[in-house]
N, C-alpha and C positions, 0 to 999 in steps of 0.2 A: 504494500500500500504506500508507504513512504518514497518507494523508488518512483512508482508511479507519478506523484505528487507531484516531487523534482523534477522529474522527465518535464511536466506539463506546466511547471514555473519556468522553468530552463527553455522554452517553447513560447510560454508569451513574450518573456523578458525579448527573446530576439527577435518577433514578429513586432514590438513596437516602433514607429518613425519616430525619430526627436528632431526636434528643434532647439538649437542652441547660439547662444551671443557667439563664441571664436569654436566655428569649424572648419574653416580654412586658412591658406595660407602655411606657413612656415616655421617654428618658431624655433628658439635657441634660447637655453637657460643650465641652469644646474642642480644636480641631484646630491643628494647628501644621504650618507646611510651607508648602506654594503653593496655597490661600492660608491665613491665621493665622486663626483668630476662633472663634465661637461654633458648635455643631452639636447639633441634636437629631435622636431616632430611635425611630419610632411603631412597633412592631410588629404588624402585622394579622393575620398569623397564625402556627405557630409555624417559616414557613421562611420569610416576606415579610414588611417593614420597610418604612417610607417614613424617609426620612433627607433632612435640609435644614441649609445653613448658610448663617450670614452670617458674613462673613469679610472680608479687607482682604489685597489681593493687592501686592504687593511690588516686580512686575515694570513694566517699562517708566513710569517714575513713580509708579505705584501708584491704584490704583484701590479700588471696592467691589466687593463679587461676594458673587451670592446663587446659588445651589441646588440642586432637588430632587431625588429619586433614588427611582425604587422598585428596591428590592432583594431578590435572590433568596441566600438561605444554603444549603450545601451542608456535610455535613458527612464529606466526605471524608477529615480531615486525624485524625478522630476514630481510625478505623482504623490508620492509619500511626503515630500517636503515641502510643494506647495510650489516649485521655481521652477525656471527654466535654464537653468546653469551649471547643474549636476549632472556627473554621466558616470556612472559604471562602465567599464572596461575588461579585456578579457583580449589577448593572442595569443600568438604564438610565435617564435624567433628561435637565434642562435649566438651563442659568443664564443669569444676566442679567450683564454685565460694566459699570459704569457707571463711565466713565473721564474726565481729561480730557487734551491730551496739552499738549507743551510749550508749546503756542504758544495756548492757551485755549480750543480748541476741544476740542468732546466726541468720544468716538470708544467711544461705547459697541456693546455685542455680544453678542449671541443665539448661545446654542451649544446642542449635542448634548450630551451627557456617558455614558461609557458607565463607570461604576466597575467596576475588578475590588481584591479587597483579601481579609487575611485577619483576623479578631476571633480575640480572646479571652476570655470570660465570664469573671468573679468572682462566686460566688451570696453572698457578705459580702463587700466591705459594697454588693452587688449596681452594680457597676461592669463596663461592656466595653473595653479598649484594640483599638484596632484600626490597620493601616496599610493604606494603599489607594495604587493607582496610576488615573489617570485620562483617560484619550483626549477630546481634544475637540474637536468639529467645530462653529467660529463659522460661522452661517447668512448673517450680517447684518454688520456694512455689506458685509463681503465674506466669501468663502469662504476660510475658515483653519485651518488643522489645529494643536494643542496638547497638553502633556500639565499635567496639575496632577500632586503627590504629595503628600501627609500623614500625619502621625501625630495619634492624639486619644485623650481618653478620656472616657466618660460615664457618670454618676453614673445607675441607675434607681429611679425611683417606684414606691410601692406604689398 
């Protein structure tokens, strides 16, 4: 019964159209969390995004890590809170991990990435804040299951 239920929330959630103040355009800002660094977010249409960072990751000595995601908006949360500026989100991507570990050698890593998160639009001074949780499944050198989490925000282009 409960699977059920999901299945059939999980089904309106994506049959909804939204409307929102910044769904297109370009934007460029910075994410903080695991990991820290730079992120942009392309929108192709007005409920799919490509979103990419490069960042500097914290953990286990610390590394570089790069990326990509396309992403699907949902704007469920519109309903529930009354606005039009809120969206739930949900893709799917890939990163690169390029590490080295203590002892000099490298120990870089090919993952899956499946973000879920939820944004916040500003239409002035046309800025998104968003937070996202992150599952990741490293391919390469071996098989490793992860999670990333962050906070960001991004400035958009006209």
């Amino acid at each position: 019964m409960k699977k059920t239920a999901l299945i059939l929330l999980f089904l309106t959630i994506i049959s909804i159209n939204k409307v929102f103040s910044q769904t297109s355009g370009t934007g460029l800002g910075i994410i903080v969390g695991e990991p820290t660094g730079l992120t942009l977010k392309h929108w192709v249409s007005s409920s799919n995004a490509i979103d990419a960072g490069l960042a500097w990751s914290f953990l286990d000595n610390g590394n570089f890590h790069i990326h990509a995601d396309y992403l699907y908006h949902m704007n469920v949360l519109n309903s529930l809170l009354k606005t039009n500026n809120t969206s739930l989100y949900a893709g799917i991507g890939g990163r690169i991990k390029l590490k080295n570990s203590d002892k000099g050698e490298t120990d870089n890593r090919l993952g899956l990435r499946v973000p879920v998160g939820v944004v916040v639009y500003f239409p002035e001074p046309r800025l998104d804040a968003f937070l996202e949780v992150v599952p990741i499944l490293d391919l390469t050198p071996k098989t490793d299951f992860s999670f990333n989490a962050a906070i960001g925000v991004r400035y958009f282009f006209k």
